[in-house]
C-alpha positions in Angstrom: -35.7 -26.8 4.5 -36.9 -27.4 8.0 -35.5 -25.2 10.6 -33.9 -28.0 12.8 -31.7 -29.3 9.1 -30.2 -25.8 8.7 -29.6 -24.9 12.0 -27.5 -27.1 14.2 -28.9 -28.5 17.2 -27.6 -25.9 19.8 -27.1 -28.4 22.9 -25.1 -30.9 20.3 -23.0 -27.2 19.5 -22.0 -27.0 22.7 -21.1 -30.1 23.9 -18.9 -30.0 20.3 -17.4 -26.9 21.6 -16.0 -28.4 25.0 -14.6 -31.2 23.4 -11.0 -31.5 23.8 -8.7 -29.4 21.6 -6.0 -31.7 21.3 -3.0 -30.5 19.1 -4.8 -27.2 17.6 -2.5 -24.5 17.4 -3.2 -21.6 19.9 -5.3 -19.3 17.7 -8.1 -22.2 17.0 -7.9 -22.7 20.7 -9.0 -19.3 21.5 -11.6 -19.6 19.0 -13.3 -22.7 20.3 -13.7 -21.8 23.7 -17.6 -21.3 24.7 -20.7 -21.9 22.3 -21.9 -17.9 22.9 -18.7 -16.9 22.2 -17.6 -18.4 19.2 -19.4 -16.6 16.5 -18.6 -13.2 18.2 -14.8 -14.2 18.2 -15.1 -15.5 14.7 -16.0 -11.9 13.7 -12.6 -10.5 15.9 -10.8 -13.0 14.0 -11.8 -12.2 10.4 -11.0 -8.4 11.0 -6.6 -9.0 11.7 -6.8 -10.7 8.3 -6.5 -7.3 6.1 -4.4 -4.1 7.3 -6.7 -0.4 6.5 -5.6 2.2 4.6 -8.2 4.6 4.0 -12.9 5.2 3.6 -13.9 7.8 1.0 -17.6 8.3 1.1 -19.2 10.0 -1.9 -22.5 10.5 -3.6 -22.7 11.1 -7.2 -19.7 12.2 -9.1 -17.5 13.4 -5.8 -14.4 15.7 -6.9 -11.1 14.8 -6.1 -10.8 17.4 -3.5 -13.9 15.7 -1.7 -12.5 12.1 -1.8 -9.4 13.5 0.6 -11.6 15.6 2.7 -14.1 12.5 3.5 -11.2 10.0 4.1 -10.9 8.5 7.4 -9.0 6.2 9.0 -10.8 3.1 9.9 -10.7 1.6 13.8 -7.8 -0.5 15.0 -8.0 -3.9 14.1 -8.3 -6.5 16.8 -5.3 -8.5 18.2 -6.7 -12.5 17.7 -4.3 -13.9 14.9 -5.4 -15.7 12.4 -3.6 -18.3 10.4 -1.0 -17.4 7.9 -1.9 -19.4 5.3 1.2 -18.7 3.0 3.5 -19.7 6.2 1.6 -22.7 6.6 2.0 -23.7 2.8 5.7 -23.3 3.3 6.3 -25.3 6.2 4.1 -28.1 4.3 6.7 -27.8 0.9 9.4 -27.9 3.3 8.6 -31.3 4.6 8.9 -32.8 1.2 12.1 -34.9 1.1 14.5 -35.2 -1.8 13.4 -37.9 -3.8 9.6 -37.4 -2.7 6.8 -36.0 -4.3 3.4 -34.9 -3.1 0.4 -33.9 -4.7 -1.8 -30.2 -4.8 -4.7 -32.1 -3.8 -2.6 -33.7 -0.3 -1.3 -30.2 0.3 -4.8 -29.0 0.4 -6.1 -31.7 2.3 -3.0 -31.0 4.9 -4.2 -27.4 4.8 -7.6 -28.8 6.1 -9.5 -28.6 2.7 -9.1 -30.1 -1.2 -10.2 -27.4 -2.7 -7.4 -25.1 -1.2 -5.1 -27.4 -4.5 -6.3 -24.7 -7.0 -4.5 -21.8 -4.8 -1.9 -23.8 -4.1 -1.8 -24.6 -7.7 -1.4 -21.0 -8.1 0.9 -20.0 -5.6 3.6 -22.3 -7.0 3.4 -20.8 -10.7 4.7 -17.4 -9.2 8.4 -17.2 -10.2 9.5 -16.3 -6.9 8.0 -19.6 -5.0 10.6 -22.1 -6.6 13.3 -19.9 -5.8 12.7 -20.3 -2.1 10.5 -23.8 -2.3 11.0 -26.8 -3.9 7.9 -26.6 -6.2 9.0 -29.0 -8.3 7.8 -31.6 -5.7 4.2 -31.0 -6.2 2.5 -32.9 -9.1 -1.5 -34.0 -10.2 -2.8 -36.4 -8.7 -2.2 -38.8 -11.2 0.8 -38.1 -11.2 1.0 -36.0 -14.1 3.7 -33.2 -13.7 1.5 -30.3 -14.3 2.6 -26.9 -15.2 5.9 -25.2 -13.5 6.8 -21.7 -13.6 8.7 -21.7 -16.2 5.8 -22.0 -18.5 6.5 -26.0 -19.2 7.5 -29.2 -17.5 10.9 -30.1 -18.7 12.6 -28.2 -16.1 10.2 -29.7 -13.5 11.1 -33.1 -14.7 14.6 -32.7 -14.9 14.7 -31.3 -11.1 12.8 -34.4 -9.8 15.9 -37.1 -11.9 18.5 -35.3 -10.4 16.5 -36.0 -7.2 16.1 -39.6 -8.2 12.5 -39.4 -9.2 11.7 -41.6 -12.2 10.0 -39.4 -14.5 8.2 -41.8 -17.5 6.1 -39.8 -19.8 5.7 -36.9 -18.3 4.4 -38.7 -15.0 5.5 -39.7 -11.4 4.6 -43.3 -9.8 3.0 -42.1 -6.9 2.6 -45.5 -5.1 6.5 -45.7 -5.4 7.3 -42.0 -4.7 4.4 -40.1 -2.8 5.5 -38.4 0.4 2.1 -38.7 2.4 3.0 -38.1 6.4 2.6 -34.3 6.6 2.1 -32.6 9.1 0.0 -29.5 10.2 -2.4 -27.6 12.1 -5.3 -27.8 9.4 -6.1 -24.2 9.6 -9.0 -24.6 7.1 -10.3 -27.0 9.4 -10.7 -25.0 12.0 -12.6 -21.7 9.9 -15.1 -24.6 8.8 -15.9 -25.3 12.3 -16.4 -21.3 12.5 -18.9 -20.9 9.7 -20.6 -24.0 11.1 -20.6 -22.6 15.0 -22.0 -19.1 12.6 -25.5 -21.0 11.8 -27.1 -21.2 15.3 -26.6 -17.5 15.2 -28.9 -17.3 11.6 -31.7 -15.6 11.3 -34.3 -17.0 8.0 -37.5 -14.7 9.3 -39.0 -12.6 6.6 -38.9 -9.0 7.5 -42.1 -6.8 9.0 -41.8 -4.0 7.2 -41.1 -3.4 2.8 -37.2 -1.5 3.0 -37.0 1.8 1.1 -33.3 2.0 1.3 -31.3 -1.3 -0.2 -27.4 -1.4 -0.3 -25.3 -3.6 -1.9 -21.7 -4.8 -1.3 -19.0 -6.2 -3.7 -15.1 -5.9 -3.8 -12.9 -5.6 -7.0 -9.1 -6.5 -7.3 -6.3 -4.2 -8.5 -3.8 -7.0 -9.5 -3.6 -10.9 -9.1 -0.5 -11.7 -7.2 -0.2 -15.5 -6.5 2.3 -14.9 -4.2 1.0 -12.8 -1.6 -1.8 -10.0 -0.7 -3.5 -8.6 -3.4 -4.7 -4.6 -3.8 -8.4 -4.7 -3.2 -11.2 -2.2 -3.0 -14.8 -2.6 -1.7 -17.6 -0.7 -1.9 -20.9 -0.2 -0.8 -24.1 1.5 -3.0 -26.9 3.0 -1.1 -29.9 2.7 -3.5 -33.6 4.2 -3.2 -35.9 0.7 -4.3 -38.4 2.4 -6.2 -36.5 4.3 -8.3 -33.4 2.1 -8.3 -31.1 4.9 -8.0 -27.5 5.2 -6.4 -28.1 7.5 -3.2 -24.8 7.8 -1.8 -21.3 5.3 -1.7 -18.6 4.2 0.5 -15.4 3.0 -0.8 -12.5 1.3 0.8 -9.3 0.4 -0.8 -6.7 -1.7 1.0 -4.7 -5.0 0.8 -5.8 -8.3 1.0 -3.4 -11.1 2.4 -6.0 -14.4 2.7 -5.6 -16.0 -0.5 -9.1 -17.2 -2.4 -10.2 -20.6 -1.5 -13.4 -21.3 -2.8 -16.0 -22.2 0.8 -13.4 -19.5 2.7 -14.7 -16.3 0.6 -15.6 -14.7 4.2 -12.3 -14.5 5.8 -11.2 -12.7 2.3 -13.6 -10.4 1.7 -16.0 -9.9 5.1 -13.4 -7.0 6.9 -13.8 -5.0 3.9 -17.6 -5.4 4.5 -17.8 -5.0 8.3 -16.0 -1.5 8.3 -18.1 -0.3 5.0 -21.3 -1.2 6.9 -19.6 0.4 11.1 -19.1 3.6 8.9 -22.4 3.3 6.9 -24.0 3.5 10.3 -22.0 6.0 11.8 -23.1 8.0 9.4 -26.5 7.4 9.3 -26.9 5.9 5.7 -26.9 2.0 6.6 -29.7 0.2 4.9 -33.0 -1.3 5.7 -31.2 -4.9 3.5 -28.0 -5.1 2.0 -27.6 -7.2 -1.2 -23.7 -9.4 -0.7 -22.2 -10.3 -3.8 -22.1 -13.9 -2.6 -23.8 -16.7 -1.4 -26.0 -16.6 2.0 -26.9 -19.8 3.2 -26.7 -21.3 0.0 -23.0 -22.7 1.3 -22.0 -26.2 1.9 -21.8 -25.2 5.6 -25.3 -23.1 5.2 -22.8 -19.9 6.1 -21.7 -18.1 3.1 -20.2 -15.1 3.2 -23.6 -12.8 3.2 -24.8 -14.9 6.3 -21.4 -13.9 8.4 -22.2 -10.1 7.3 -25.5 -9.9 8.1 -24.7 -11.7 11.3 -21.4 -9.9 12.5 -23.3 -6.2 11.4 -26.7 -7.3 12.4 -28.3 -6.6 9.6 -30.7 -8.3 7.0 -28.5 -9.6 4.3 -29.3 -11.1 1.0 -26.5 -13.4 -1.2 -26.0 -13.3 -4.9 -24.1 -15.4 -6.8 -23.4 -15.7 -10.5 -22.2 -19.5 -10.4 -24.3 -22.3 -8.4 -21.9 -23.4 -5.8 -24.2 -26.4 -4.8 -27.7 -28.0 -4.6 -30.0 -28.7 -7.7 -31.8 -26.6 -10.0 -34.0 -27.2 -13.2 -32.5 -24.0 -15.5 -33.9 -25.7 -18.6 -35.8 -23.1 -20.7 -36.0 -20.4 -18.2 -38.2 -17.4 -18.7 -37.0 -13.9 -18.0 -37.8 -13.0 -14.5 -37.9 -16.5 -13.7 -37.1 -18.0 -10.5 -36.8 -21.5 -9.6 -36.1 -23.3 -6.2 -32.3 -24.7 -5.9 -32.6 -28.0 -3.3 -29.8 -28.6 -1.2 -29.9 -31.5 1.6 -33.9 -31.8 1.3 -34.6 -27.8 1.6 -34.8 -24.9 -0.7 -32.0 -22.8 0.2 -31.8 -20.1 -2.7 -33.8 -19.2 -5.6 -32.0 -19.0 -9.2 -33.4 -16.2 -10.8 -33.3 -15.1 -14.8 -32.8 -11.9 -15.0 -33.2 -11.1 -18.5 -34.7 -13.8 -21.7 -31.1 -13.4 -22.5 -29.2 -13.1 -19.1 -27.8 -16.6 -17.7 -29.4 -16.6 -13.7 -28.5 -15.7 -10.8 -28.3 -17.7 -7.2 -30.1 -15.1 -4.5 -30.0 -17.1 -1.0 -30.9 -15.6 2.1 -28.3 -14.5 4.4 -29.7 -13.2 7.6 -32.9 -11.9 8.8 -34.7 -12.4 5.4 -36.8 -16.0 4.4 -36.2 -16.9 0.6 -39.5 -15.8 -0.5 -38.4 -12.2 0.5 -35.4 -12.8 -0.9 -36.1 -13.2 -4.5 -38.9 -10.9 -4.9 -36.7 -7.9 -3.8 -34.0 -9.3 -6.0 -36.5 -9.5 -9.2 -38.1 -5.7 -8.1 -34.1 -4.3 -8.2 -33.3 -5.7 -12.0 -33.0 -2.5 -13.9 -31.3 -4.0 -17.4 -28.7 -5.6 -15.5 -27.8 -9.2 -14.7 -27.3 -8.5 -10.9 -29.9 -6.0 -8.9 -29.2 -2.5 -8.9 -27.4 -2.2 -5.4 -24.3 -5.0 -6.6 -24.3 -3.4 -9.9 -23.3 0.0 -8.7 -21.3 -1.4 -6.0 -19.6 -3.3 -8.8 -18.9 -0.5 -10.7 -17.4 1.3 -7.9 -15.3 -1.2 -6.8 -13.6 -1.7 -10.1 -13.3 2.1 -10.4 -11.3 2.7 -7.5 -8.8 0.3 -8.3 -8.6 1.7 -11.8 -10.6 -1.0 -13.6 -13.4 -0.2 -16.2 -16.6 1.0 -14.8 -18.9 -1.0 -16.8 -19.9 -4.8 -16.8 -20.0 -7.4 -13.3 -18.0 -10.0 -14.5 -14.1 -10.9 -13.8 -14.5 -9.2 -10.2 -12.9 -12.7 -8.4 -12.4 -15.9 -9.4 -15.1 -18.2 -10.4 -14.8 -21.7 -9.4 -17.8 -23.3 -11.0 -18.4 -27.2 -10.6 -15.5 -27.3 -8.2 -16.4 -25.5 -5.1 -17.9 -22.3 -3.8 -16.9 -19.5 -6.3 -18.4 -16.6 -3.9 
């Protein structure tokens, strides 16, 4: 794709940026104020959204004893808020009047983006959230009741008639009892306008020099808890490239409290990655590239979550996802060690790549001071038997270790949202 389609004009940027700010909450404020700014305080932002607990650094097969000598406590995090998601939900469900229903899809569009309805979706199956919310007022958007917590709809139903909603095989009229003046700050809205402000700062030159040293980043989760943060540990692989051999690891284990909404992966997962990569550098084992399990600028938005890591650590980043989040692609009949060009707006933005005669491809974008060329044939060099290069494999398999998963395999490590929106 031509330079001036993936990156924003910067002079339009800016006259975007000093636009008015209307009714945005305070925190969006703060983040909107001056083009050279933004994608700096978009990085402050992102790291308030987790709370640290502890770094162990190891290299191969690290005793116990070692693991509680090498822990450290990572740096403060920075005081910019960022939106509660989970409070924001709430005060949405609480607007729903007796006698009213609402739809996943409208709460997610309130929230400032339809594909937020499969979290909220989720959210609302925990046990606890009808307890305090009145769930039972969310239905499809055909107005089908959908599932309820208590594992079918017939208590969901009979809620909504004692409210006087007419419930006729199993559905709701919605042009007779749709509640659809709510109100809110769109908080999604305003981390769109982040990762869009992010591309200006994106960087798709291929590097001078062949790296020696790759890494690779990827987090695993603990436990699934619909109703608020999740245990989560990240990890980062240092591998030589010619031998594709683990060199030394980082680990991080801590809890998670922004939910997964596919397009939002970043403001998840990207603290995690920026205190690995500060205490990879400090010391001295930071990479030449670092392989993000996730998409680069293959992203709606052209700012996946291994374009805001390479950006925010300054370093050359490459994405890899296992599901194509957008654009076209020809997989038909693929040979191993295959790639072919995905097209996204009129411009090759990612590569899928086969990794095996029997693997299903992968998606390797660029994320930040790499071209897509670069890209893929450093992806294709680090396939050792795997389905993902050598650096996300044995970041993978750390990850899932130190929350007590099984060391072996790639899959299950998040949610995939294939066909619906961006699953990395």
């Amino acid at each position: 794709m031509p330079r001036n389609k993936i990156l924003t004009d910067r002079k339009t940027k800016e006259k975007a940026v000093t636009s008015p700010v209307g009714s945005r909450p305070r925190w969006a404020f703060s983040l909107l104020v001056g083009a050279e700014r933004r994608a700096f305080l978009a990085v402050c932002l992102i790291t308030t959204v987790c709370g640290a607990q502890e770094f162990c650094d190891h290299g191969l097969g690290p005793s116990p004893r070692d693991r509680r000598m090498n822990a450290v406590r990572p740096p403060p995090n920075h005081p910019l808020p960022v939106p509660d998601l989970y409070a924001e939900l709430e005060r949405l469900l609480e607007q729903i009047p007796r006698g009213r229903v609402t739809t996943y899809g409208a709460l997610g569009q309130a929230l400032g983006e339809v594909r937020a309805a499969r979290w909220i979706a989720t959210f609302l199956l925990d046990p606890d959230a009808p307890v305090r919310l009145p769930a039972h007022r969310v239905v499809l958007r055909d107005g089908a009741l959908g599932e309820y917590f208590t594992g079918d709809s017939s208590e969901k139903a009979r809620r909504l008639r004692s409210e006087g909603v007419a419930v006729k095989q199993g559905r709701v009229d919605l042009a007779r009892f749709e509640f659809r003046d709510l109100v809110s700050s769109r908080p999604l809205t305003q981390l769109a306008e982040l990762q869009r402000a992010l591309v200006s700062r994106i960087s798709l030159e291929r590097p001078d020099r062949d790296p020696q040293l790759v890494a690779g980043v990827d987090t695993s989760y603990a436990s699934i808890n619909p109703g608020g943060p999740v245990e989560a540990a990240a990890a980062y692989a240092l591998v030589d490239v010619d031998s594709g051999r683990l060199q030394w690891s980082l680990t991080v284990r801590r809890p998670v409290r922004f939910p997964y909404i596919p397009g939002f992966l970043t403001f998840r997962e990207l603290p995690l990655y920026l205190e690995l990569l500060a205490e990879a550098r400090r010391r001295g084992k930071l990479a030449d590239v670092v392989f993000v399990d996730g998409n680069g600028i293959l992203h709606h938005r052209q700012a996946g979550i291994a374009s805001h890591t390479g950006v925010a650590a300054g370093v050359p980043t490459i994405g890899v996802g296992k599901s194509l989040l957008c654009g076209q692609v020809d997989l038909k009949d693929m040979r191993g060690g295959e790639a072919r060009p995905v097209t996204f707006e009129g411009g090759t933005l990612a590569m899928a790549l086969r990794p095996g005669a029997n693997g299903r491809p992968i998606f390797v974008s660029p994320g930040h001071r790499v071209d897509v060329n670069f890209a893929v044939d450093l992806a294709r060099r680090l396939l050792r038997g795997h389905r993902v290069p050598e650096p996300i494999y044995h970041a993978h398999t750390l990850s899932r270790q130190a929350v007590g998963g099984a060391p072996a395999g790639v899959e299950g490590a998040k949610p995939q949202a294939c066909g619906e929106g961006e699953a990395m």
